[in-house]
N, C-alpha and C positions, 0 to 999 in steps of 0.2 A: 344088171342095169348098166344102159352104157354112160361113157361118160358127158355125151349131150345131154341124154336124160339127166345127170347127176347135176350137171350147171342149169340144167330150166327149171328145176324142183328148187333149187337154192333161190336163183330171180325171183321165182315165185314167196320164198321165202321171207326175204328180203324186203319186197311189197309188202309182204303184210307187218314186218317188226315196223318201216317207215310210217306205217298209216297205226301203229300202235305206240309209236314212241310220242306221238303226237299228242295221244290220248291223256296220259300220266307219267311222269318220271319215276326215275330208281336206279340203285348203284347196288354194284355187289363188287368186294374183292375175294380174293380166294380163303380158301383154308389155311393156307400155310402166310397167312401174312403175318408181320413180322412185330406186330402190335408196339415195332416204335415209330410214331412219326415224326417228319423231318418237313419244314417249312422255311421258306425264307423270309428277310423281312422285304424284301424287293425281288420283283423278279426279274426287272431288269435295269442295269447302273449304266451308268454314263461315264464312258473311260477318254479324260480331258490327256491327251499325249500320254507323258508316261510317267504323270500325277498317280495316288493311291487312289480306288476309288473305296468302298466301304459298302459293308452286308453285315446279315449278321445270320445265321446259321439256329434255327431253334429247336430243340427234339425233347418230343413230347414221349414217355412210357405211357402207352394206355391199357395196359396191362396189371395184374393184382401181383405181380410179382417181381424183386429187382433184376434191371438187364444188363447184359456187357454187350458191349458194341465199338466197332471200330468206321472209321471214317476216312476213305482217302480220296483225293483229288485229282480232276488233270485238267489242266488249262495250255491255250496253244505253247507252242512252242516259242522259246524268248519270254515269254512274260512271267513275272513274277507274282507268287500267293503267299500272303501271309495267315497263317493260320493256326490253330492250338495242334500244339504238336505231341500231345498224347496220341499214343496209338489205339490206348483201350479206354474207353468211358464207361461210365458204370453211372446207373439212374435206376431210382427207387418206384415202385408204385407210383403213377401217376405226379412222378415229378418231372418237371424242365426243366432246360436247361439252353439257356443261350450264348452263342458261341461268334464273336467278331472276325472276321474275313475280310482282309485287306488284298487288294489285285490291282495289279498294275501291266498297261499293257507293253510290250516291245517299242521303241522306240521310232521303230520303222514298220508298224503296222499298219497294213491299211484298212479302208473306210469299210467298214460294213458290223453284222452282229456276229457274234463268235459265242458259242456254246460254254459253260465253267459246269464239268460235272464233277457230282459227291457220290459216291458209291459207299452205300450204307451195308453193314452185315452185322447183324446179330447172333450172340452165340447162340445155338441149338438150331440156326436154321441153314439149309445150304446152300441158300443162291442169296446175294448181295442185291439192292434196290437202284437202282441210276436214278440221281433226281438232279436237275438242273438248270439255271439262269442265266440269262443270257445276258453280253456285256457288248455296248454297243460304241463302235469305235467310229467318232463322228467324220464326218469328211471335210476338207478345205482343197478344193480341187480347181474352185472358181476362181482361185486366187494362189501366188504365190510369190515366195520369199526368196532369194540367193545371194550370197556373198560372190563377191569374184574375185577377190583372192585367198580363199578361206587362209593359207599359211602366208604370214606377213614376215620376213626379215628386216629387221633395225641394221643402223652402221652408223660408226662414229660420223661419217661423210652424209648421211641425209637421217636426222635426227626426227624431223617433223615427218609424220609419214601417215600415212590416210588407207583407209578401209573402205570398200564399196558397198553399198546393201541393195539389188536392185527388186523392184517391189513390180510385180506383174497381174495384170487383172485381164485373166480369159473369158469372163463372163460377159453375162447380159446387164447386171446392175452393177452402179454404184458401191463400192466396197470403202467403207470406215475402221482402216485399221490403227492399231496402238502400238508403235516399236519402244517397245524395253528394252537397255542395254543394264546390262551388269558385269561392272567394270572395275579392279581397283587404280586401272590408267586414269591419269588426268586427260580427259577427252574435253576439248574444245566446243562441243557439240553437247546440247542437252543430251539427257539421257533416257528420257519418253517423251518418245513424240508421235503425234498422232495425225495421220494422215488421210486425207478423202481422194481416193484411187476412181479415177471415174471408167465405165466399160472401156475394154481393149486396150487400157493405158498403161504405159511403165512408167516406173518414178524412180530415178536413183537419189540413195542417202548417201553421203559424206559423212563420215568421222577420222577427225584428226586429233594426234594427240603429239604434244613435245616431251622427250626425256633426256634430260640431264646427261653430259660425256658420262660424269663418275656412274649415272646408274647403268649406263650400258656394261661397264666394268664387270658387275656381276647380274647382271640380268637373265633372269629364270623366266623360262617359257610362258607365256599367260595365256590365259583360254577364257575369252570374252563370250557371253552366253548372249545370244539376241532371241526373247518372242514377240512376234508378234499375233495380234489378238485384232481378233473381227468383233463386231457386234453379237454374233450370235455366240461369245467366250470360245470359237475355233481357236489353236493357234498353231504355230509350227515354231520349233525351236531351232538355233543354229547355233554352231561353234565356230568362232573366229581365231584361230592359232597366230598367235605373235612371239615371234623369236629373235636374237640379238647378236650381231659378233661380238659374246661376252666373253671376260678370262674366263669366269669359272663357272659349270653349266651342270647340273644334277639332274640325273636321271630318273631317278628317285629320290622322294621326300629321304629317305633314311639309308644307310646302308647296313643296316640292322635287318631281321626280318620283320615283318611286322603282322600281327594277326589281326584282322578285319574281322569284327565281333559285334554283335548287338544283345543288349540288355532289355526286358519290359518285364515293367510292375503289370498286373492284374490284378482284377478284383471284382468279380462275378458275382451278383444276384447281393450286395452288403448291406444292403436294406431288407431282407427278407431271410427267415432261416435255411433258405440253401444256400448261404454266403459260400464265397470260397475266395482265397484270396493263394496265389503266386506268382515266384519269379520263374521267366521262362527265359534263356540264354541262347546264344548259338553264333557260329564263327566255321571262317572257312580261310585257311592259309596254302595259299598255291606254293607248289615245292619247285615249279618249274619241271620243262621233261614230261609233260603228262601227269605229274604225281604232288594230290594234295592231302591234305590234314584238317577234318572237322569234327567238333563234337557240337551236342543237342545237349542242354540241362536245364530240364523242368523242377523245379523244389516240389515238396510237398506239400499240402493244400496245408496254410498256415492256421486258418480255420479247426480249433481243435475241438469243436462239435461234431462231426463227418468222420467216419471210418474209413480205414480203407486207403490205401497209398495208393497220388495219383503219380506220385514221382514218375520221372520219365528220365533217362541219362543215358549216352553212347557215343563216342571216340572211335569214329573211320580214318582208318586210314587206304587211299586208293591209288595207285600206281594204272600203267598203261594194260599189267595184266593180270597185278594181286588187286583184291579188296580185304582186308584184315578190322573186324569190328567186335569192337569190346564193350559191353554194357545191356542196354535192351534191346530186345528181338522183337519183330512182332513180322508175322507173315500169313495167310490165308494160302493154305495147303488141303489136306487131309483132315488135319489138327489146327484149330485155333491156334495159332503159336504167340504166344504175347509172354513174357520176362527175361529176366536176368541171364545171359549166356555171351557166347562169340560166333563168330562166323568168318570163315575164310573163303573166298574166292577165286577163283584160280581161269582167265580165258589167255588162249594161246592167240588170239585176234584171231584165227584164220576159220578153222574145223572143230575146236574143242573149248566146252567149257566145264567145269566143274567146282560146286561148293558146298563143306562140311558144315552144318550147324545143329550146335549144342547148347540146352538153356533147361534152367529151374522154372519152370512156368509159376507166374503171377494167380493163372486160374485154380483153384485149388491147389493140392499137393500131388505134382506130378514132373517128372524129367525128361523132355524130349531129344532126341537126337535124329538128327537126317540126314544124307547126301544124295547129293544128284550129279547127274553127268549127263552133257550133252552132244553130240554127235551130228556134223554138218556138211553134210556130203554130194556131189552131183550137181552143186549150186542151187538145188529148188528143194534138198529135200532133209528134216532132221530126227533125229532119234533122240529119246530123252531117257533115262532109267532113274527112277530116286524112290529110296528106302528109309523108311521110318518107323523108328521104334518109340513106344510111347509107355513108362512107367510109372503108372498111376497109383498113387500109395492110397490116397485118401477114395476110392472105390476098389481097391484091390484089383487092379486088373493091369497086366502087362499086354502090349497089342503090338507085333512085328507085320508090317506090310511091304510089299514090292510093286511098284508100278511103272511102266515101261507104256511111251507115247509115238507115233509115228505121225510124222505129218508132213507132207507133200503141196507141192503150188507149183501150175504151169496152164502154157496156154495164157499167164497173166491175169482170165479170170477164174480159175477154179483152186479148190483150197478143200485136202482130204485128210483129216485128223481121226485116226484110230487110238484104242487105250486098251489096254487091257491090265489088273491087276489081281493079285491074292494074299491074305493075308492069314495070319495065327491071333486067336487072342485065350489069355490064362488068366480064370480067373481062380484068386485064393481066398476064399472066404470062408470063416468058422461052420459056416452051416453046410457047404459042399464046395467044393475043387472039381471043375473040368477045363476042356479046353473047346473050344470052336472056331472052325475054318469057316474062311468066309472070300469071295471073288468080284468084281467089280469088272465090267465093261461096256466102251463107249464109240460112236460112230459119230463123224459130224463130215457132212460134204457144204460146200458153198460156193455157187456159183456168181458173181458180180459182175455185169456188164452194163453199158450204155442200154440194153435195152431188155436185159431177164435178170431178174433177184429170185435166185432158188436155193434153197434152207434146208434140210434134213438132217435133223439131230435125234439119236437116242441114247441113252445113259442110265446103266442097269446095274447095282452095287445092290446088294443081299443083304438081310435084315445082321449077318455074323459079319460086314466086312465092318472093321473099325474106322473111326472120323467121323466127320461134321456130315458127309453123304450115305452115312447107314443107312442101308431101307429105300434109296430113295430110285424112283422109276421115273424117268422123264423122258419125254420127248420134243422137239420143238422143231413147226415144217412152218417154212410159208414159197410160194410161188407166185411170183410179179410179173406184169408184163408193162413195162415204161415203154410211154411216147414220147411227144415232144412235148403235149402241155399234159397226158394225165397219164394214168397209170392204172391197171385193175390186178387182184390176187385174191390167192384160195391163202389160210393158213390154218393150222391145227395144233395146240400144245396140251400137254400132259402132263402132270404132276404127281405122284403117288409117293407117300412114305408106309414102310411098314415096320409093323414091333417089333423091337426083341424082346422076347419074353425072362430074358434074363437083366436084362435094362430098363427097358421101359416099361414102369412099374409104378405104379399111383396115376390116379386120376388126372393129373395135370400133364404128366410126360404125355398122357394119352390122349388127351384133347388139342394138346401141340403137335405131336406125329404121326396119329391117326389116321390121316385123311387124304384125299383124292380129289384131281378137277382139271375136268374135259374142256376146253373151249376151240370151236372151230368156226368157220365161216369166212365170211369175201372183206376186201377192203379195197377201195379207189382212194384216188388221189388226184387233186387239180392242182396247174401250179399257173397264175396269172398276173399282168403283171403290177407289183406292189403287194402279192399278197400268197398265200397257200389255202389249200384244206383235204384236210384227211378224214374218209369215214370209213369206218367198220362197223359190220353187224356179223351179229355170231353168235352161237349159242353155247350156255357156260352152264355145264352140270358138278353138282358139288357134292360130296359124299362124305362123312365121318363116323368113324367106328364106333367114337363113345357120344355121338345120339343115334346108336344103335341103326347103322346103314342109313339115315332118315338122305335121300334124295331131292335135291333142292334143283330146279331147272330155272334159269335164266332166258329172255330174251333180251341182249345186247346192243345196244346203239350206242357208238361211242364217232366222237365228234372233234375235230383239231385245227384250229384256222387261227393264222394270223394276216395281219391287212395295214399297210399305209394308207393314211387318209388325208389325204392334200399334204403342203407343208408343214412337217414335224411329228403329226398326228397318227399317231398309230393303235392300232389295237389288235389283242389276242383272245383267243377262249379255247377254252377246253370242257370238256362234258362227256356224261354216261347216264343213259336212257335202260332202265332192266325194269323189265315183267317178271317175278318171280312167283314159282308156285310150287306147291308141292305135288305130284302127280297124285292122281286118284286111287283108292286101296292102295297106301305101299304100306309093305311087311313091318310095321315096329310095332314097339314097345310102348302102347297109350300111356303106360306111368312115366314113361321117358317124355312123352309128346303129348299134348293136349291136344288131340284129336278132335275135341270137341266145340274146337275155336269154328267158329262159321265162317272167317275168313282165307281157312287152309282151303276150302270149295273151291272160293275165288283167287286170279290173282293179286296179289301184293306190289304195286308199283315204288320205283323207287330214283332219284336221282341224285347226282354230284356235278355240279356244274361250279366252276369258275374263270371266270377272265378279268381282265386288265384294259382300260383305255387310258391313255398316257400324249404327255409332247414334253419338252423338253425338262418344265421346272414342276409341270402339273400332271398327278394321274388319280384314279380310279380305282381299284380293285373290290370285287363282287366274288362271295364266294355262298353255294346255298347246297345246303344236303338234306335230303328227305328220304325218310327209309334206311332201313339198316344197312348197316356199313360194311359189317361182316357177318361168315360161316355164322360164328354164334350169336351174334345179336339178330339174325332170323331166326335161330333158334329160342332165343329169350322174347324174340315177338310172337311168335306161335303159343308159348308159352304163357305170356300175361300180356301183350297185345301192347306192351312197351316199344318204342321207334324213335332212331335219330330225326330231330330237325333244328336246323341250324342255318342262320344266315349272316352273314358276315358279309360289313360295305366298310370300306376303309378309303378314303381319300387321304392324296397326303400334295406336300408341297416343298420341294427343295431345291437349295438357290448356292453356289458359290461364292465366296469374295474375297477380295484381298489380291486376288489376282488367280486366283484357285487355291491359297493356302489354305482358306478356311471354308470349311463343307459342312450344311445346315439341313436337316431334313426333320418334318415334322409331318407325321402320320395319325388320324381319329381316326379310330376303329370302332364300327358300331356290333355287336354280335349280341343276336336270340338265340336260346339255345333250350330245349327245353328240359337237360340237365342241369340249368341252375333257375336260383330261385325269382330270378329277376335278368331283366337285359343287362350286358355288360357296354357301358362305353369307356374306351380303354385311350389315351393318350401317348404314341411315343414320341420321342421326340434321341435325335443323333447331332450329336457335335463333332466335328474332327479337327482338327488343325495337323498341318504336314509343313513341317521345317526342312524341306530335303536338303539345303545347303547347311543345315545345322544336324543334320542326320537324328531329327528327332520329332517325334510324331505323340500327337494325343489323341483319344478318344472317349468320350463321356456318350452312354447310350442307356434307355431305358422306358418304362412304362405303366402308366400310373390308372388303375380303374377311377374317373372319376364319380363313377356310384361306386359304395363302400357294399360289400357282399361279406356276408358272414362267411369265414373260414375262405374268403380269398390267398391265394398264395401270388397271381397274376403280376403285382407292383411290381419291380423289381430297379434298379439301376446299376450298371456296371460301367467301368475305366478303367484304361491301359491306358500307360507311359512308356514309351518303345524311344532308345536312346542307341545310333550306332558309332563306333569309333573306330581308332587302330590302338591295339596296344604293339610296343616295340618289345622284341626279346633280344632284352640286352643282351651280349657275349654270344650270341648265333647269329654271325654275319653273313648275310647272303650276296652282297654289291663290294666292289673292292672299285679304287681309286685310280686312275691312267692321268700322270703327267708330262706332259711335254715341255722341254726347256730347247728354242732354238737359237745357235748363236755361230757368229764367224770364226771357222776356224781357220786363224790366221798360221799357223804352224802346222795344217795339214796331216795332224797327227791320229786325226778323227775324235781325239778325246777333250770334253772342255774341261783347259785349265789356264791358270795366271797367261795374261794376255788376250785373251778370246773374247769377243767381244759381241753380247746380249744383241737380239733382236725382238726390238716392240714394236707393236702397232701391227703385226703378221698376219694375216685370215687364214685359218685351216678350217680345215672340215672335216671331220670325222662322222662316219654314219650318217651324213644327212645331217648333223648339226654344226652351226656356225661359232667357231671361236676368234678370241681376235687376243696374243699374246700383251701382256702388261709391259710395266717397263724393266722387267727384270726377264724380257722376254718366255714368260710361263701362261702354260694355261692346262687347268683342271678339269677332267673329264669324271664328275661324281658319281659314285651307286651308281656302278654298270654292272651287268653280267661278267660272269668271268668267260671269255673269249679271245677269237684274235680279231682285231680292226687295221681296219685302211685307211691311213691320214692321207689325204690330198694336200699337198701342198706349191699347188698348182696356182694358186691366188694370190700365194706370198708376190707385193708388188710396190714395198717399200723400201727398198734396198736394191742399188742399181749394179749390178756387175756380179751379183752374187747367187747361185742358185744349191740348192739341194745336194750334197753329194752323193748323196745314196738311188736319186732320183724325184723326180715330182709325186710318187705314189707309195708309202712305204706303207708295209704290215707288220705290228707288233704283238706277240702272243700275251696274254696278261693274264695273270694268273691269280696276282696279290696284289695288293697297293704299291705303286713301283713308279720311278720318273723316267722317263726315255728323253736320255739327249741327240738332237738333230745335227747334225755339222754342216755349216754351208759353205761351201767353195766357190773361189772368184770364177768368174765366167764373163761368156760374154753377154752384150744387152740389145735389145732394140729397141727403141723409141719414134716417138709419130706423133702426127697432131690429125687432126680431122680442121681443115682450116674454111668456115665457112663466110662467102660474102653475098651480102646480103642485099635486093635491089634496097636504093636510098627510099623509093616510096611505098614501102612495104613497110605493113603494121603487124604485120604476125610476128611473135615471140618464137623465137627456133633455139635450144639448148642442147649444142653438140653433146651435151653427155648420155652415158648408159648406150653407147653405139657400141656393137661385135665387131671388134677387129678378128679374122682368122688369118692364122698361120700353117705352115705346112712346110718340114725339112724333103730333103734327097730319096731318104727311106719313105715318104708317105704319110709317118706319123702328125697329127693333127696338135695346134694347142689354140689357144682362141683368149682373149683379154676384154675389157669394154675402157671406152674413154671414160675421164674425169668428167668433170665440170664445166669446164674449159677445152674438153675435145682431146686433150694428149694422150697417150697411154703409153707404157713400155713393159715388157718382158725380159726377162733371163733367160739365157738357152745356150746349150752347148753348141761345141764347134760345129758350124754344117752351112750350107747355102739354103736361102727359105723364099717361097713365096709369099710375100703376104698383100692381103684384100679385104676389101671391105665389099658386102651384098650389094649388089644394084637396084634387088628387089627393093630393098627398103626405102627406095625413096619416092615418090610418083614426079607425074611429070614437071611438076614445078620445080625440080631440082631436077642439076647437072652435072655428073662427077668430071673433070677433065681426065683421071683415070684412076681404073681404080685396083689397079693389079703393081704388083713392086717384087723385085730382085733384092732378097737382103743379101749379101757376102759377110758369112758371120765364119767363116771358113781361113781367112787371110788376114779379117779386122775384130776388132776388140767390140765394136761398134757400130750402127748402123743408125740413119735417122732417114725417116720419112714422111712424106706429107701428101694427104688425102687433100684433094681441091674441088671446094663442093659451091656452086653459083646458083644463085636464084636467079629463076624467071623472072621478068617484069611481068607477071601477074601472083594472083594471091599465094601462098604455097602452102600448103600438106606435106607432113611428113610422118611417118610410121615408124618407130623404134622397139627393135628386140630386145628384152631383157636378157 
């Protein structure tokens, strides 16, 4: 058949699932699912800047037996998740368990929804679930906020000094914003104020503040936080940096090191008997250099009803090419790896990486050990090789493997991963001793382009190789073709486990790994705009050994669209459409099958639909299943004609205040279900409050049936108190002290002593920070790094005749807390005024100061001053002959310099003085001044 034929037979196919999906619903998952499930209480949050927002994470066992599972996350890059940091969870029959998610977006993200996936894996099964919500990061683009001079300098010389905020509206409408300042300066100016910005219009704020001479003395850097806030709660934040010519100016709060560390109490489910109550720890101490220090410490569930230690603890340490970690492991390999051991790490940055890890495992009584090595070569292409041995005391079985990965990328869309592995496994058991070899191999190609998505995966490990993919046969193809708005594709996956007959043994292992399932067929895609949707039809064959081969066929319609609907209003859905039957005469086992059902003839329709309609404080969610869920519960409906149905409508409503500290959401859940004995109406309701300037956060969340149901477990309420701080470690200093003492050395001796006489009132600069010495001529450079710096003392312009003798630019190495004395030697000076007259019938205010005087000696070298207050200024400067001038630019045409260029002779005199002559027009004047 060729392959036209194979696509017109499929259209045709496809026709008929569409004109059947219509008819009746139905869902089916596979065989191998994973019988825990995972729900969120929202599926999608509202991320106000880079506020927490709040979730909550809920996973149900629906299974007759208890499970371990692990749970990890990824969220973009920059943003922060808070979440329980157990690596292994463990749930009993048919118990929950709900779990708080706190996420915050990057500071500088922008406007659109971003993906937060949880990647679920439960032990016994060997592929992990992706389940994920989405965080919707609002825009303010109509409008905007700026400082114009985000970094502010103070000086004893201009005390009162003013900050800009200029407010822009790019829009069509009227904008109502709220400026908060948060301040501990005495600002002149309220400190919310609220303003109505009309289309196309700016508006500048003023804030002024006065400080005290003495506070400039030792004035520490301040960082003034500005939001403001639209009606719709947008806001954009800003930092306004103010700095001071202080003496003494710290770097650092501490010269100590200090470890940044957060504490939270828990207390999960304490209204109900799955209580659990702990403290969960963690901190992270930069070493500088690339190289930091953290540990994770979870306590043990305080709760001494509960077996089973959920304890969690480990201390990394990470350098730029070691990682050295002592405590819990947990890693998805091979081998579930989850307890007690170390791990060392080892990348050379460039070609090589490699790391050794050892641990007692938590899961039964067993000790693993493994290394890997990585190899990166030719720029597109790597080699991996890693070895693990696994000693299992409590099944008697020792299991040594080798597995060795190649994987290749070029062309920039293509991506070719080869595997291959083999292993030994020994088992020693009273009733027989052998051994069994067993081998594993894997192919995966991918091509990704602007306009083909093509998939081709297979994955083939033997019933003897050891791990979590014993037995297992997979395969996973799809092939795309994208446009500009849609897209069509073929795709086909395969799933197969088989026994070990030396392992998988009783009824249970056997209804868990038994089985097989085919699913192939087309999928399209439209993308439009405000909205998407995705449809697949395919057909899904399902097979299990222990109901004796029984053949389950599916037809597929599965359904994905989400949609903006005017302003704010959005909605999603998701859905599965299946025909299932069993085919006619298949070969079983009537005692297995009740054959006799009159509806194995016909088919079995089934569905799973749900979505969400939402706006900003208000949404919806709908969720309805009819027909069995899974492999066995079509088995258990063939059987006694038993079937899921279930619906579930939940509105909820939630609102911020306070400014967004405090966060309020309240969700009714209606659910029928025909597993319990009566409908459930369920009540939640989430409280939050976030202190982020007090680095301390609450959360109260929970959910009350209010019909009372015999043998309900559902109520529940749970609270976290999350506190973060710095602790100091005394006696481990990391910042050491740089003093400067400048003074005249009147004896030439270079050293100050008896007769030398202190200069105060100096500006230096170091790093970009502004000092201004005391009257003991000192000034203190606090908690620095240990380095070498460059003092400018280019500025010193309080002492006339005197200048630097080692130069205007000195670098001193600093190693330890230590004073550097300056020497300054006579010289000579130039002075000057900026002399401005003014016409007599002129009303404009002109204030000769803050004018650039530049200079310029014989050699070419540059030095540059600005006038006082009064227009004068002078400089220090060694012997030489100098140009000095003042810009012409700066002034328009309503001023006239008589001239504005000068001849100093600092070469023959001691002294020089000059005078800039600046006249006003008789008309109005403008003038522009350089800082």
């Amino acid at each position: 058949m060729t392959i036209i034929q194979l696509m017109k037979k499929a259209l045709i196919n496809r026709a008929f699932f569409i004109f059947m999906g219509f008819l009746c619903p139905g869902f089916l998952t596979t065989a191998s699912g994973q019988s825990v499930n995972l729900t969120f209480l929202k599926d999608t949050v509202m991320q106000n800047g880079n506020t927490y927002s709040f979730n909550t994470v809920v996973l149900r066992n629906t299974s007759a037996i208890t499970r371990k599972l692990t749970i990890a996350a990824e969220v973009p890059e920059g943003w922060q998740l808070l979440f329980d940091n157990r690596r292994v969870f463990e749930l009993g029959p048919n118990q929950t368990l709900s779990l708080p998610l706190r996420l915050a977006a990057a500071i500088q993200s922008a406007s659109g929804v971003y993906p937060i996936q949880l990647f679920l894996q439960v032990a016994g099964y060997s592929e992990r679930t992706t389940y994920a919500f989405a965080a919707s990061v609002g825009s303010n683009s109509r409008w905007k906020a700026t400082l114009l001079r985000p970094n502010l300098v103070l000086s004893k010389a201009n005390k009162d000094q003013t900050f800009q905020l200029l407010l822009s509206n790019k829009g069509n409408a009227t904008e109502e914003l709220n400026v908060l300042v948060n301040t501990s300066l005495p600002l002149k100016q309220g400190k919310n104020t609220k303003v109505r910005l009309e289309s196309g219009k700016d508006t500048l704020l003023n804030y002024s503040f006065g400080l005290a001479t003495k506070m400039l003395d030792d004035f520490k850097n301040q960082e003034i936080t500005l939001q403001v806030t639209n009606q719709k709660k947008e806001n954009q934040l800003l930092l306004q940096k103010v700095s001071a010519f202080g003496t003494v100016f710290a770097e650092n709060p501490s010269g100590w090191y200090n470890f940044p560390m957060s504490v939270e109490f828990v207390a999960q489910n304490f209204t109900n008997d799955q209580k659990s109550f702990y403290v969960n720890s963690n901190g992270k101490l930069e070493l500088g250099k690339g190289r930091d220090l953290s540990f994770n410490y979870r306590t043990d569930n305080f709760n001494s009803q509960l077996d089973g230690s959920s304890r969690y603890a480990f201390i990394n340490y990470r350098s730029k090419q070691w990682l050295l970690s002592v405590g819990d492991q947990s890693d998805f390999s091979e081998f579930l790896i989850d307890g007690m051991g170390a791990r060392i790490a080892y990348n050379n940055g460039r070609n090589y990486r490699a790391e050794v890890l050892g641990l007692n495992s938590r899961i039964g009584d067993a000790k693993i050990l493994s290394g890997t090595q990585t190899f990166s070569f030719a720029g597109n292409q790597q080699l991996e090789n890693q070895t693990i041995a696994s000693f299992d005391r409590e099944n008697q079985i020792n299991s040594l493997l080798n597995r060795s990965t190649y994987e290749l990328n070029w062309n920039k869309y293509h991506h070719l991963m080869l595997r291959a592995g083999v292993s030994t496994e020994a088992f020693y058991r009273p009733e027989q001793q052998f051994r069994r070899n067993g081998s594993s191999v894997a192919a995966n190609y991918q091509y990704f382009s602007p306009w083909i998505i093509a998939r081709l995966g297979l994955n083939h490990t033997d019933a003897n190789y050891p791990g979590i993919n014993r037995g297992l046969l997979q395969s996973n193809n799809e092939f795309t073709l994208q446009f500009k708005r849609m897209s069509v594709g073929l795709l086909f996956d395969y799933n197969e486990r088989q026994l070990n007959p030396a392992l998988d043994t009783g009824r249970f292992k056997q209804s868990l790994l038994a089985g097989r399932i085919a699913e192939y067929g087309l999928k399209t895609g439209w993308k439009f705009n405000g909205g998407y949707l995705t449809w697949i039809s395919s057909m899904v064959d399902q097979m299990h050994s222990s109901s004796d081969l029984l053949l389950i066929k599916s037809f597929k319609q599965n359904l994905n669209m989400g949609i903006e609907i005017g302003k704010g209003l959005s909605a999603n859905f998701s859905g599965n459409i299946l025909r299932n039957y069993v085919p006619k005469d298949p070969t079983v086992n009537s005692k297995a099958i009740n054959l006799g059902n009159a509806e194995i003839k016909s088919a079995k329709y089934s569905l799973n639909a749900y979505g969400t309609i939402s706006t900003r404080n208000y949404g919806v969610f709908a969720r309805l299943d009819n027909g069995p869920s899974y492999y066995f519960d079509f088995i258990n409906y063939l059987n006694n004609g038993y079937s899921t149905r279930r619906l579930q409508i939940a509105p909820y409503y939630e609102r911020s205040f306070l400014k967004e500290l405090l966060h309020f959401r309240l969700q009714m859940d209606y659910t029928k279900d025909n597993s319990l004995p009566i409908a459930e109406f369920m009540a939640r309701g989430d409280l939050s409050l976030d202190l982020n300037n007090q680095g301390l956060s609450f959360r109260v969340f929970g959910a009350k049936n209010v019909k009372t149901v015999m043998g309900n477990r559902s109520d529940y309420v749970s609270m976290s108190i999350r506190k973060s701080f710095h602790v100091p470690l005394l006696g481990i200093r990391r910042f050491v002290t740089m003093k400067l003492q400048l003074f005249k050395d009147i004896n030439t001796n270079g050293i100050y002593d008896l007769g030398d006489e202190l200069i105060p009132d100096a500006a230096i600069s170091i790093a970009s920070q502004q000092l201004m010495t005391n009257k003991k001529g000192e000034i203190a450079y606090k908690n620095i790094p240990r380095a070498a710096y460059t003092v400018d003392l280019s500025q010193v312009n309080t002492i006339k005749g005197w200048r630097p003798a080692h130069g205007f630019r000195q670098t001193f190495e600093l190693g330890q807390n230590e004073t550097f004395y300056i020497p300054f030697r006579q010289s000579q000076y130039l002075s000057g005024k900026l002399n401005v007259q003014k016409d007599l019938h002129s009303n404009q205010v002109f204030h000769p100061g803050n004018i650039r005087i530049m200079i310029s000696n014989s050699r070419g070298e540059s030095f540059s001053t600005l006038t006082t207050e009064n227009g004068e200024f002078f400089m220090n400067l060694p012997q030489d002959t100098y140009k000095v001038r003042i810009n012409t630019d700066l002034f328009e045409e309503n001023f006239r310099l008589l001239e504005d260029t000068f001849n100093a002779d600092l070469l023959h005199k001691n002294s020089e003085h000059v005078v800039f002559e600046l006249r006003e027009r008789k008309r109005q004047i403008n003038i522009r001044k350089q800082n």
